[in-house]
mmJSON file of the N, C-alpha and C atoms, coordinates in Angstrom:
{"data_MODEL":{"atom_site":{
"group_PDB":["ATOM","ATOM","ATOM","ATOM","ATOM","ATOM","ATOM","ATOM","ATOM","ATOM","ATOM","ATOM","ATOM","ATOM","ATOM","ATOM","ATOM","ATOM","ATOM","ATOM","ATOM","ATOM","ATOM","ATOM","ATOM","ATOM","ATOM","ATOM","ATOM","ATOM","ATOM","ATOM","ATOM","ATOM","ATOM","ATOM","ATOM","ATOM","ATOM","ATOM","ATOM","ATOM","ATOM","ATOM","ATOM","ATOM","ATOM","ATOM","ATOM","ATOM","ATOM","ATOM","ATOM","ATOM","ATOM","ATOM","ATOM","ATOM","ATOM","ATOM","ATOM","ATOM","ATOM","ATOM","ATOM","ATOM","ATOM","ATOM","ATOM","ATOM","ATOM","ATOM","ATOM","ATOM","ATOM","ATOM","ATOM","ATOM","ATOM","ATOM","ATOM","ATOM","ATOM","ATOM","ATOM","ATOM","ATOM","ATOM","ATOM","ATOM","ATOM","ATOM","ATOM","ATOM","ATOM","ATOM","ATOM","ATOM","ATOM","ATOM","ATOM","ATOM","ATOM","ATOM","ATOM","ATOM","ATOM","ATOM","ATOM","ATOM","ATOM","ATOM","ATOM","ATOM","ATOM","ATOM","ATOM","ATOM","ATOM","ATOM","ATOM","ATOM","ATOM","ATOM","ATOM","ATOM","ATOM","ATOM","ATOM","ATOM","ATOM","ATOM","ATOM","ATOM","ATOM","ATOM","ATOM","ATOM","ATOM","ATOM","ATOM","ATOM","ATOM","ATOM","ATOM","ATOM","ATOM","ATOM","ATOM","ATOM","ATOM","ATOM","ATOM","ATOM","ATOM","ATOM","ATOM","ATOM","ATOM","ATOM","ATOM","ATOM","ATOM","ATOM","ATOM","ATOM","ATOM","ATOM","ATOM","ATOM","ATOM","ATOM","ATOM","ATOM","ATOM","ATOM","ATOM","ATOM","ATOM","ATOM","ATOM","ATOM","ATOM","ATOM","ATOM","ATOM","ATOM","ATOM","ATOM","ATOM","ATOM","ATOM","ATOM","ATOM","ATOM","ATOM","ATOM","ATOM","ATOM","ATOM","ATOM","ATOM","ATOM","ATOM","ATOM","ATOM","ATOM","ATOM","ATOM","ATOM","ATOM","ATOM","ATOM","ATOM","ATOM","ATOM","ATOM","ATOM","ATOM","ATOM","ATOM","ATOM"],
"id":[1,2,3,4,5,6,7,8,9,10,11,12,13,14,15,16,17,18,19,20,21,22,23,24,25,26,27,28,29,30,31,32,33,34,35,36,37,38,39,40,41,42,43,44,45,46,47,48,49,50,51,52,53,54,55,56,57,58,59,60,61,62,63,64,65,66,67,68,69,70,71,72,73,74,75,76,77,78,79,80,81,82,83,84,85,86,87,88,89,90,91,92,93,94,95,96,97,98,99,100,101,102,103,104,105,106,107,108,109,110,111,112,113,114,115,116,117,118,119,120,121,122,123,124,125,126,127,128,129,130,131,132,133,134,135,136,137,138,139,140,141,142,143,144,145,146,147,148,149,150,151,152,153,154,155,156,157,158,159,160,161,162,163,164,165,166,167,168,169,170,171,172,173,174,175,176,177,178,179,180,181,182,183,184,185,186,187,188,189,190,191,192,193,194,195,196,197,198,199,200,201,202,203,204,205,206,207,208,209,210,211,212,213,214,215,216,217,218,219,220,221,222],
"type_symbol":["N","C","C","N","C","C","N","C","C","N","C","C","N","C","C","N","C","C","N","C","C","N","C","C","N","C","C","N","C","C","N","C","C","N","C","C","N","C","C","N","C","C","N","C","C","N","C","C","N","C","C","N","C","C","N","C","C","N","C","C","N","C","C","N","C","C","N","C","C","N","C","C","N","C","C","N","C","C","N","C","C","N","C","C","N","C","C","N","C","C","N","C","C","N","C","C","N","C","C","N","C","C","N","C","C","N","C","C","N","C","C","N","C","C","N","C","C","N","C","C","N","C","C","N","C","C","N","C","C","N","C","C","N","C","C","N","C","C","N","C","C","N","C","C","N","C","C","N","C","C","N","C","C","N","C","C","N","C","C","N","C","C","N","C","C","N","C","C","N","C","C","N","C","C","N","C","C","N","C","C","N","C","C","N","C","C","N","C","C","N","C","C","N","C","C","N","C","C","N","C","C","N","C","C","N","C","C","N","C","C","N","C","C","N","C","C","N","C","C","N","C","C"],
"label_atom_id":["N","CA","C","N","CA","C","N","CA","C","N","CA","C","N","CA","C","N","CA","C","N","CA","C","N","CA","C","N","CA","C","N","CA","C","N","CA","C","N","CA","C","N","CA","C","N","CA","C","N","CA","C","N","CA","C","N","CA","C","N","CA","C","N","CA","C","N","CA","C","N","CA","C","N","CA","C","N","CA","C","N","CA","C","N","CA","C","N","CA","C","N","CA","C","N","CA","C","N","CA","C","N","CA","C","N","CA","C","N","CA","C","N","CA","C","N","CA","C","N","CA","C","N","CA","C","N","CA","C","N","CA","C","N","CA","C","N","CA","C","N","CA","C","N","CA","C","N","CA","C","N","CA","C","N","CA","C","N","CA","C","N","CA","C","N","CA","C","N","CA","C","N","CA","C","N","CA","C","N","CA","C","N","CA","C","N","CA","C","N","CA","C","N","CA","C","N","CA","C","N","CA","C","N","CA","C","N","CA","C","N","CA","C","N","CA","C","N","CA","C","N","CA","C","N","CA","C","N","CA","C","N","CA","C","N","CA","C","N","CA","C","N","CA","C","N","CA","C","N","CA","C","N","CA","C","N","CA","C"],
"label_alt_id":[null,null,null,null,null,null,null,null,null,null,null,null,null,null,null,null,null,null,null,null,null,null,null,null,null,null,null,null,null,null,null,null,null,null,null,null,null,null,null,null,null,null,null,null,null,null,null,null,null,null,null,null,null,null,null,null,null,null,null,null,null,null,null,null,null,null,null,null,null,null,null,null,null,null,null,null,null,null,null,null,null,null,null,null,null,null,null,null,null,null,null,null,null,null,null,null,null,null,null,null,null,null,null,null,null,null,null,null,null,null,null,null,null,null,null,null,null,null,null,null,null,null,null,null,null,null,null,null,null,null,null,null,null,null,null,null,null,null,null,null,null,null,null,null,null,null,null,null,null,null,null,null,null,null,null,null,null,null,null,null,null,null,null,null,null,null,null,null,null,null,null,null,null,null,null,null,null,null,null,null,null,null,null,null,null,null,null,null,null,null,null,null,null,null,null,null,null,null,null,null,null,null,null,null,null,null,null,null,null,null,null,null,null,null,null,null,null,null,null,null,null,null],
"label_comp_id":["UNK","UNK","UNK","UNK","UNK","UNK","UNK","UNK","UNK","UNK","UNK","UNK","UNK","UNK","UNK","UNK","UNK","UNK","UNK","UNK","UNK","UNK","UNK","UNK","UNK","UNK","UNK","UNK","UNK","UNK","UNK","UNK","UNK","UNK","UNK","UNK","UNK","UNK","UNK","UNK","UNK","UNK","UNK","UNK","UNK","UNK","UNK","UNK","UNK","UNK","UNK","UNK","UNK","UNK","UNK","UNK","UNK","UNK","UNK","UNK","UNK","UNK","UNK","UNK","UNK","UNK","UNK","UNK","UNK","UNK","UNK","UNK","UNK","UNK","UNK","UNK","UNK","UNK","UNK","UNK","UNK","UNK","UNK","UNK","UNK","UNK","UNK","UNK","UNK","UNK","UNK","UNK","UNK","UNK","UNK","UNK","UNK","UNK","UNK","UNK","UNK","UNK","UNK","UNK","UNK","UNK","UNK","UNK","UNK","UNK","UNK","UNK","UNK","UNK","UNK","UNK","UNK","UNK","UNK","UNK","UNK","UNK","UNK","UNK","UNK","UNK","UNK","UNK","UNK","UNK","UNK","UNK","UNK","UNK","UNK","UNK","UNK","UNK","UNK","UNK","UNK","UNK","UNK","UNK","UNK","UNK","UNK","UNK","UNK","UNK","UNK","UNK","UNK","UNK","UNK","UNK","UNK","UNK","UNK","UNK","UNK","UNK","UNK","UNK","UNK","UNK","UNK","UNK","UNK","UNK","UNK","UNK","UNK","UNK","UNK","UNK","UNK","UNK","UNK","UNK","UNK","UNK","UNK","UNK","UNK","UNK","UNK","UNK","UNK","UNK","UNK","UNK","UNK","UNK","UNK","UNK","UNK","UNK","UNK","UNK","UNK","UNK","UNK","UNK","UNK","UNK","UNK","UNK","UNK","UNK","UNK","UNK","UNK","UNK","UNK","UNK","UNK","UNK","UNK","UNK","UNK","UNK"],
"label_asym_id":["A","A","A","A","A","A","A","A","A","A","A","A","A","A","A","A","A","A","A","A","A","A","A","A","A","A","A","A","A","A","A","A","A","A","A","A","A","A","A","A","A","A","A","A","A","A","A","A","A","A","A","A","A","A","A","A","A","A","A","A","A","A","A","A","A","A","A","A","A","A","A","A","A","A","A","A","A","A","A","A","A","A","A","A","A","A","A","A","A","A","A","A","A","A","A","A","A","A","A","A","A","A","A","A","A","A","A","A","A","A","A","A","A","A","A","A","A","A","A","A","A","A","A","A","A","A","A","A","A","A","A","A","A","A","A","A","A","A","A","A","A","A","A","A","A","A","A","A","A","A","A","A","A","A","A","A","A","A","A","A","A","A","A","A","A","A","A","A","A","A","A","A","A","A","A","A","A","A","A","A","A","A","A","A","A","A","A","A","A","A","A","A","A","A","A","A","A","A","A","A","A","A","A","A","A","A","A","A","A","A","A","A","A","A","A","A","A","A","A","A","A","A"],
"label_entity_id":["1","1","1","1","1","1","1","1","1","1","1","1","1","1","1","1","1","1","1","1","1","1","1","1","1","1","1","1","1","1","1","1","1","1","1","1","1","1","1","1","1","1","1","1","1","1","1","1","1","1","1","1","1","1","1","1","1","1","1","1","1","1","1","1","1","1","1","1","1","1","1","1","1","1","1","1","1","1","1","1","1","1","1","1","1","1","1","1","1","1","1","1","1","1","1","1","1","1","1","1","1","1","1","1","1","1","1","1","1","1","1","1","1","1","1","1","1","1","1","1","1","1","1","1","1","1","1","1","1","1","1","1","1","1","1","1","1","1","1","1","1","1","1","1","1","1","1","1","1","1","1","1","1","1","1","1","1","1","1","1","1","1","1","1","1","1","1","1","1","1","1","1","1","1","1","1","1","1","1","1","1","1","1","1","1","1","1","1","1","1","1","1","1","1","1","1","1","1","1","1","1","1","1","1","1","1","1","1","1","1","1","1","1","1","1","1","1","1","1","1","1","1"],
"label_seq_id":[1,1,1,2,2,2,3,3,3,4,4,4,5,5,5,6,6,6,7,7,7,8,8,8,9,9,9,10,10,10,11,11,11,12,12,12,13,13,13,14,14,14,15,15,15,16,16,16,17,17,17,18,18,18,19,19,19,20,20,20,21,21,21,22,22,22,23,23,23,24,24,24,25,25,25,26,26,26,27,27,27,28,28,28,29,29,29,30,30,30,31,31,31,32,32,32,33,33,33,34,34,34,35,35,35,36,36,36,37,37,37,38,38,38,39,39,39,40,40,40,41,41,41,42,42,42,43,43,43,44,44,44,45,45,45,46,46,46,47,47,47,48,48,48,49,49,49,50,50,50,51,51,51,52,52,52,53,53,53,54,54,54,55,55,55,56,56,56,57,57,57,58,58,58,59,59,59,60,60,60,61,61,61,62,62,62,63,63,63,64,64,64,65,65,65,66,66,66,67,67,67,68,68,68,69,69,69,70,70,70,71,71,71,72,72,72,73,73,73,74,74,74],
"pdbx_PDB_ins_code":[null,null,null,null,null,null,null,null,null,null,null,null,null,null,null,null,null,null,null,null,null,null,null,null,null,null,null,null,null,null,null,null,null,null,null,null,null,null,null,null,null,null,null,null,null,null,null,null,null,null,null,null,null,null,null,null,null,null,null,null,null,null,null,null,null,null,null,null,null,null,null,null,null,null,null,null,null,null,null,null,null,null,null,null,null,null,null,null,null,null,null,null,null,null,null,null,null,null,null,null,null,null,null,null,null,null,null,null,null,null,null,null,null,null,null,null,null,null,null,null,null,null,null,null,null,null,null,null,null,null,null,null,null,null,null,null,null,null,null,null,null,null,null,null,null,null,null,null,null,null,null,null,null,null,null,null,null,null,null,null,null,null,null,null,null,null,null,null,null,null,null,null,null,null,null,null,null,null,null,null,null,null,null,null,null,null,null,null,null,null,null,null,null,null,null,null,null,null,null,null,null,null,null,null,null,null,null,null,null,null,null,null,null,null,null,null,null,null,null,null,null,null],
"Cartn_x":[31.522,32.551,31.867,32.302,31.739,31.69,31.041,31.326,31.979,32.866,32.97,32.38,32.079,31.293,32.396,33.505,34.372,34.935,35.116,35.82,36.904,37.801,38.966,40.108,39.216,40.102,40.061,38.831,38.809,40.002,40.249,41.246,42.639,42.686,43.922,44.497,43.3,43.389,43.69,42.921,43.401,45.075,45.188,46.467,47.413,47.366,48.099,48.149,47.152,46.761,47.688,47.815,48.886,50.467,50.552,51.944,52.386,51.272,51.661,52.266,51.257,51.831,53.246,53.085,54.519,55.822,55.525,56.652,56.805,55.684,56.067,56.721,56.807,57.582,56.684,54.971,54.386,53.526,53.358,52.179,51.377,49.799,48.704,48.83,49.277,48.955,49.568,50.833,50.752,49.928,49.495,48.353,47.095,46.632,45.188,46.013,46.625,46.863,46.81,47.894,47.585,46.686,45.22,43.731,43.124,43.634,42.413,41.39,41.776,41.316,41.84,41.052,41.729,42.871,43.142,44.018,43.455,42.359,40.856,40.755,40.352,39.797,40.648,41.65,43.027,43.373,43.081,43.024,41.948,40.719,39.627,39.495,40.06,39.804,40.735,42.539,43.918,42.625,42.15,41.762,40.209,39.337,38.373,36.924,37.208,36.166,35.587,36.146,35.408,35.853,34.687,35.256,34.885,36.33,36.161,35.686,35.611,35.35,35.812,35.306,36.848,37.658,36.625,37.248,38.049,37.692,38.812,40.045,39.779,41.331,41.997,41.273,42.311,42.574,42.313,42.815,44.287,43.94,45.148,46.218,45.835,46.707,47.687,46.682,47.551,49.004,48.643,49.054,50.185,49.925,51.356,52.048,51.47,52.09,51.746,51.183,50.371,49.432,48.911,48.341,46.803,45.509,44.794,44.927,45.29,45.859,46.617,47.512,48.251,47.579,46.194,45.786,44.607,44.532,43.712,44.518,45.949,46.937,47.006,46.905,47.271,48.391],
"Cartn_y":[100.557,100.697,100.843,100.091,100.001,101.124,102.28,102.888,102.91,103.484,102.954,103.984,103.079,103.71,104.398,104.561,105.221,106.289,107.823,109.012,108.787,109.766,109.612,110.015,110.7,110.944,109.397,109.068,107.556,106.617,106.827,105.773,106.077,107.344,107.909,107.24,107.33,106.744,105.461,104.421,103.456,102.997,103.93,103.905,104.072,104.998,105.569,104.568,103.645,102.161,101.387,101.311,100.299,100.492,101.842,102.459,102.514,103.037,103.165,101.541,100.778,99.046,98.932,98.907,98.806,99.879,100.938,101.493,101.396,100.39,100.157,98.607,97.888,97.196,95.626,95.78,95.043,93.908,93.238,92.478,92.132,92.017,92.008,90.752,89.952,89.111,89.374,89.984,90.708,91.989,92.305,93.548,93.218,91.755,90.781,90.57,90.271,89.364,90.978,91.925,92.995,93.096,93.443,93.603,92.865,92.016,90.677,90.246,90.35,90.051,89.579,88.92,87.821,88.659,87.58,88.816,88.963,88.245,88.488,90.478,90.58,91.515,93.25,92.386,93.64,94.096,92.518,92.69,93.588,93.076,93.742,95.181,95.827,97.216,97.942,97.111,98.025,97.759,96.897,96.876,97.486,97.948,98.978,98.006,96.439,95.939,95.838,96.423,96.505,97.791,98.6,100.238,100.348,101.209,101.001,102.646,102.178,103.488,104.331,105.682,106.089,105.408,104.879,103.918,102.78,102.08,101.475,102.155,103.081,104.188,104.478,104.697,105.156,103.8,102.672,101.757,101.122,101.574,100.824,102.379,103.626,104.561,104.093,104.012,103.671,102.682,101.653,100.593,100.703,101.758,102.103,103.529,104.086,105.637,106.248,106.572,107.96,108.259,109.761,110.439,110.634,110.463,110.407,111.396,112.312,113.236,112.856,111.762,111.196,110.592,110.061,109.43,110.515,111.589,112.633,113.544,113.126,113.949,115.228,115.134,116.486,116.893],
"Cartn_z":[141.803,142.818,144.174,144.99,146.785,147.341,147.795,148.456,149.945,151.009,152.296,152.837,154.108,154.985,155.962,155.694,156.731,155.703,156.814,156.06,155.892,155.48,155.199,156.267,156.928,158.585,159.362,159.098,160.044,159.439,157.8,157.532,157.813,158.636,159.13,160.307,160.982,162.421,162.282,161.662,160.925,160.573,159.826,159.881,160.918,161.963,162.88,163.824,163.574,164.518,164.53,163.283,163.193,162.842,162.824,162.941,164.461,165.202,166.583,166.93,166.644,167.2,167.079,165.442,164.983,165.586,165.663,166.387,168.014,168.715,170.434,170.255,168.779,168.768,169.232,168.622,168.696,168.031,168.137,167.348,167.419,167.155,166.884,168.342,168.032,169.119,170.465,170.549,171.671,172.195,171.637,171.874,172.072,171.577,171.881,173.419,173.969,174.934,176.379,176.394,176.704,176.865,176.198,176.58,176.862,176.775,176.788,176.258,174.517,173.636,172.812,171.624,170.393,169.478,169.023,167.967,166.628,166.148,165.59,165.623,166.821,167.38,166.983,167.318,167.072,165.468,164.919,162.941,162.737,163.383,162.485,162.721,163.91,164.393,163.055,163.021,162.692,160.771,160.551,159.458,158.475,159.687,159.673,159.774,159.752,159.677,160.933,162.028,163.513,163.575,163.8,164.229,165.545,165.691,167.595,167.985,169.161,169.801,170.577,171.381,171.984,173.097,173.701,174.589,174.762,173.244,172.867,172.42,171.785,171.195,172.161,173.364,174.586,174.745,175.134,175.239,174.48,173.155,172.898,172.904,172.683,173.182,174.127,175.694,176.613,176.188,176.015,175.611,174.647,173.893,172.675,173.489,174.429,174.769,174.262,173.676,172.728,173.617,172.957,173.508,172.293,173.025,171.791,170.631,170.79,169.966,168.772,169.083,167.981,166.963,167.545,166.021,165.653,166.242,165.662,164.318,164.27,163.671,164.277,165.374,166.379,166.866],
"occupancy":[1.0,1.0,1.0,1.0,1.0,1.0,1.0,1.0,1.0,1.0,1.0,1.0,1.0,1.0,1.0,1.0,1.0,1.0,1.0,1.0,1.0,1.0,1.0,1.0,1.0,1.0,1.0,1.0,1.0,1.0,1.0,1.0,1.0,1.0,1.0,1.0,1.0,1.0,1.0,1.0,1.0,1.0,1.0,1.0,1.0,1.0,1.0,1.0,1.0,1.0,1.0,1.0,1.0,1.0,1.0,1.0,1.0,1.0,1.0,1.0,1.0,1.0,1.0,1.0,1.0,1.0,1.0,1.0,1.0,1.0,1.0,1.0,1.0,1.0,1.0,1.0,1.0,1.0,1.0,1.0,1.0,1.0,1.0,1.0,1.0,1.0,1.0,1.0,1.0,1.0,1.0,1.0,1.0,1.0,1.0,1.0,1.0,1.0,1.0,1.0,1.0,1.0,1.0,1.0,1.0,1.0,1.0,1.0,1.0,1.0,1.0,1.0,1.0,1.0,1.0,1.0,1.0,1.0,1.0,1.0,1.0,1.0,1.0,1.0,1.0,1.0,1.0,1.0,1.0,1.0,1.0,1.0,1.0,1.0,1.0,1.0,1.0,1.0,1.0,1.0,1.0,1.0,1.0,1.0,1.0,1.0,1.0,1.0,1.0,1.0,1.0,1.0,1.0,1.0,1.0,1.0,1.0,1.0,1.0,1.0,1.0,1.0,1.0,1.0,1.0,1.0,1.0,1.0,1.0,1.0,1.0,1.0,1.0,1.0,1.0,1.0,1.0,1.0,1.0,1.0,1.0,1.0,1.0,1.0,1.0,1.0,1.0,1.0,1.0,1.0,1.0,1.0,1.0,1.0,1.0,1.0,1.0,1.0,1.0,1.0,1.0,1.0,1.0,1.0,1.0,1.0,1.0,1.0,1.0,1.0,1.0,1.0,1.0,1.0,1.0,1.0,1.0,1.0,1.0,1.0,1.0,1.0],
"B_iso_or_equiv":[0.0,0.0,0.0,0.0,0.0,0.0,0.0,0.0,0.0,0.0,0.0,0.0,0.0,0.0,0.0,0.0,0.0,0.0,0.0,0.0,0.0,0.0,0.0,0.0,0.0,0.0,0.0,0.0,0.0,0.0,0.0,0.0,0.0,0.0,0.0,0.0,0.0,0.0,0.0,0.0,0.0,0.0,0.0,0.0,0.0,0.0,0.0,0.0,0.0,0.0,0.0,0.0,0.0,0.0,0.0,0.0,0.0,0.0,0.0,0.0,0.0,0.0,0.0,0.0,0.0,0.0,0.0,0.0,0.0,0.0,0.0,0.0,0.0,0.0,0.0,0.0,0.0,0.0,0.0,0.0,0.0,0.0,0.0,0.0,0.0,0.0,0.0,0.0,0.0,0.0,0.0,0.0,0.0,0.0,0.0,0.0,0.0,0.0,0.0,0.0,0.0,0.0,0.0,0.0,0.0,0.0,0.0,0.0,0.0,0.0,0.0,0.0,0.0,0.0,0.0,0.0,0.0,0.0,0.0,0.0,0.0,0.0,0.0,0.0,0.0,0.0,0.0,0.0,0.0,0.0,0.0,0.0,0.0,0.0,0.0,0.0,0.0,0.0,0.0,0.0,0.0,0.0,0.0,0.0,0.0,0.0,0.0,0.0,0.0,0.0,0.0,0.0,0.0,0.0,0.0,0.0,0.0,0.0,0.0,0.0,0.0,0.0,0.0,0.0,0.0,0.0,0.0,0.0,0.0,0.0,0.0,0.0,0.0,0.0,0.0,0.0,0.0,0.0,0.0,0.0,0.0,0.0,0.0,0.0,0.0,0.0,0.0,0.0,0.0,0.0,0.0,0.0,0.0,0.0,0.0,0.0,0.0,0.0,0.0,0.0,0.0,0.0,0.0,0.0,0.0,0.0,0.0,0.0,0.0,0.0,0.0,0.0,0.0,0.0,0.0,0.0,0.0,0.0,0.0,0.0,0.0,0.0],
"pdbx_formal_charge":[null,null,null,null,null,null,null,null,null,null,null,null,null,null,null,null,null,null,null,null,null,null,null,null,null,null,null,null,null,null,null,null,null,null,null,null,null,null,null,null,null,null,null,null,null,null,null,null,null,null,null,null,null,null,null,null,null,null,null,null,null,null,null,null,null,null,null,null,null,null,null,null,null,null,null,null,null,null,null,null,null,null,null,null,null,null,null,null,null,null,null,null,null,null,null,null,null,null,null,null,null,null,null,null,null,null,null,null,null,null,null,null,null,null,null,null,null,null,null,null,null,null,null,null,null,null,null,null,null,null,null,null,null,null,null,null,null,null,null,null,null,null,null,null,null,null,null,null,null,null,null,null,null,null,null,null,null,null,null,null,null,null,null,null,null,null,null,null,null,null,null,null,null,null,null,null,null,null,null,null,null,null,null,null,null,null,null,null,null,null,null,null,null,null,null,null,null,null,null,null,null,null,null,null,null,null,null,null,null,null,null,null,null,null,null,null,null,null,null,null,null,null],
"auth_seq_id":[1,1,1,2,2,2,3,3,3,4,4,4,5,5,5,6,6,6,7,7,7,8,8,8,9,9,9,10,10,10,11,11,11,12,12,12,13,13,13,14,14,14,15,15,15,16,16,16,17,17,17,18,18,18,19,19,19,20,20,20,21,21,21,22,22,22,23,23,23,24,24,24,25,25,25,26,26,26,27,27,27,28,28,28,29,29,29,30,30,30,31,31,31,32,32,32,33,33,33,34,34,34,35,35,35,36,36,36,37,37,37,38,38,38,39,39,39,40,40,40,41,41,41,42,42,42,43,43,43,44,44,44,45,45,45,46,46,46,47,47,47,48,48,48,49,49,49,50,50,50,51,51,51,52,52,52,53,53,53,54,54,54,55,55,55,56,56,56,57,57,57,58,58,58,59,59,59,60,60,60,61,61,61,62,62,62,63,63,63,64,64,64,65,65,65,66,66,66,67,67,67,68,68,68,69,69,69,70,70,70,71,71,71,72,72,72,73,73,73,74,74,74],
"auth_comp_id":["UNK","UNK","UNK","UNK","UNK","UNK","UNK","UNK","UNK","UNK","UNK","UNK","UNK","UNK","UNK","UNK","UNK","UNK","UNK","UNK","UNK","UNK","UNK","UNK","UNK","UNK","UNK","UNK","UNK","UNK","UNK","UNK","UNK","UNK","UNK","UNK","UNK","UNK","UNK","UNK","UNK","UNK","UNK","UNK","UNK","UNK","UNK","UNK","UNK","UNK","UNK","UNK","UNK","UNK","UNK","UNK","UNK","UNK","UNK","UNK","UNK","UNK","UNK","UNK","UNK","UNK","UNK","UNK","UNK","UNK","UNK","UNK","UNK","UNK","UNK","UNK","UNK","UNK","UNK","UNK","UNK","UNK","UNK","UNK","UNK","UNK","UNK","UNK","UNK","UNK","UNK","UNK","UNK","UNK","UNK","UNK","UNK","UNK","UNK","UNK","UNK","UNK","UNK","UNK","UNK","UNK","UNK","UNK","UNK","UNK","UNK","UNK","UNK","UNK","UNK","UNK","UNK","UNK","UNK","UNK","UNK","UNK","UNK","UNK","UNK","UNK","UNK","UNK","UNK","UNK","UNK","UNK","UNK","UNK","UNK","UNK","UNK","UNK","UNK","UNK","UNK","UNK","UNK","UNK","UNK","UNK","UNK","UNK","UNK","UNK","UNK","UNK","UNK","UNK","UNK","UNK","UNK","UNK","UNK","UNK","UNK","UNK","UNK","UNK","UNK","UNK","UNK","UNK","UNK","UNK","UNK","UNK","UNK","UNK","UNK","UNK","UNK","UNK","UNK","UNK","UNK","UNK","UNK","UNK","UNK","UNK","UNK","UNK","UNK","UNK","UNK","UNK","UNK","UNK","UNK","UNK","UNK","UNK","UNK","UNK","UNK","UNK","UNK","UNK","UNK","UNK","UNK","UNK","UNK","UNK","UNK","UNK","UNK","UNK","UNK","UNK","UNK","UNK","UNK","UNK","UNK","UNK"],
"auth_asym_id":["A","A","A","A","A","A","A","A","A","A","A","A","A","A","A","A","A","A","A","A","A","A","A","A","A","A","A","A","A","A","A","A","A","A","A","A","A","A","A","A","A","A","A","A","A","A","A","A","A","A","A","A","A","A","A","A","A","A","A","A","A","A","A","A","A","A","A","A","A","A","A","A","A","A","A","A","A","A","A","A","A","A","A","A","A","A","A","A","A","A","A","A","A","A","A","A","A","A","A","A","A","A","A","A","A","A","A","A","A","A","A","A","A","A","A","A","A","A","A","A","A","A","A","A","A","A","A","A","A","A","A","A","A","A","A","A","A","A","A","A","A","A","A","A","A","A","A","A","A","A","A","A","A","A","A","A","A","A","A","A","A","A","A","A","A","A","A","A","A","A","A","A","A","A","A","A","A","A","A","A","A","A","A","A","A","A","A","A","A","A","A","A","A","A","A","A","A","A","A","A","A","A","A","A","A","A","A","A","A","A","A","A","A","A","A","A","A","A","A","A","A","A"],
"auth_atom_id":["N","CA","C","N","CA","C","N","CA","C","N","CA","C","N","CA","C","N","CA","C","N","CA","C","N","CA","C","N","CA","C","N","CA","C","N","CA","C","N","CA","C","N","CA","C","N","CA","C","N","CA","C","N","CA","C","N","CA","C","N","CA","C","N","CA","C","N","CA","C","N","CA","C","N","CA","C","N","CA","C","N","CA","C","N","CA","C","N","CA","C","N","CA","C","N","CA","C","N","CA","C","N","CA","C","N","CA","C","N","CA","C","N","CA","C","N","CA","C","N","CA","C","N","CA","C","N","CA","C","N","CA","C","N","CA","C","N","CA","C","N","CA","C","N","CA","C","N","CA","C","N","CA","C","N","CA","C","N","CA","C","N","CA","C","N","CA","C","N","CA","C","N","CA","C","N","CA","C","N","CA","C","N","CA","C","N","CA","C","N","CA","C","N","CA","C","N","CA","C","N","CA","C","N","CA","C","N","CA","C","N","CA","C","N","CA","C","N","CA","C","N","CA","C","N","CA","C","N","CA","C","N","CA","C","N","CA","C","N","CA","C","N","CA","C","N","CA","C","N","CA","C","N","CA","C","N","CA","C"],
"pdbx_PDB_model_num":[1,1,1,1,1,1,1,1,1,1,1,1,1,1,1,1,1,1,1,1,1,1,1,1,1,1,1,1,1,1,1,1,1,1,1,1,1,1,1,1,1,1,1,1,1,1,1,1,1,1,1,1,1,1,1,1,1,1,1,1,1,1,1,1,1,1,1,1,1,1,1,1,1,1,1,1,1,1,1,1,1,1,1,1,1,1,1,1,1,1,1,1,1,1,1,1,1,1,1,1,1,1,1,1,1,1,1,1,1,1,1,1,1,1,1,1,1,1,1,1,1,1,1,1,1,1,1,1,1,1,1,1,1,1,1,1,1,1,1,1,1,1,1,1,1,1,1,1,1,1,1,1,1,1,1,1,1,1,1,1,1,1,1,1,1,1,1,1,1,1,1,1,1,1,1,1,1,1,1,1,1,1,1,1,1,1,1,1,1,1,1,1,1,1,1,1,1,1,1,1,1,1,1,1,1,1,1,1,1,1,1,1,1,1,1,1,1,1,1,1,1,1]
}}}
C-alpha cells in the first residue's frame, strides 16, 4: 500500500478547497482564469498533486471570501 506524503490535516484543507469553490459558486476554470492560471493548475492543487503554499491559499481564500482560518478548520 502507497504511503502519502500528505497528513491528514493537509487532506482537510484539500478538501475545504474545493468546498469553498463550490460554495462561491465556481469552477475550476473560472478560478484558473481569476488568477491567471490553467485550470491544470487549479485540478492539481484541489487534488493534492501540486501542493500549494500559503501564498497561494491566501490567494484563492481571497478569491472564495474566506478567511485563512477556514481551511485551517478554525
Amino acid at each position: 500500500m502507497p504511503k502519502t506524503i500528505y497528513s491528514d490535516k493537509y487532506k482537510r484543507v484539500l478538501e475545504l478547497l474545493r468546498q469553498a469553490r463550490k460554495d462561491a459558486g465556481l469552477t475550476q476554470i473560472d478560478v484558473a482564469g481569476a488568477l491567471g492560471k490553467s485550470q491544470s493548475y487549479v485540478a492539481k492543487c484541489e487534488s493534492g498533486e501540486r501542493r500549494i503554499d500559503v501564498v497561494e491559499l491566501y490567494e484563492f481564500a481571497n478569491l472564495y471570501q474566506k478567511s485563512i482560518g477556514f481551511f485551517l478548520d478554525e
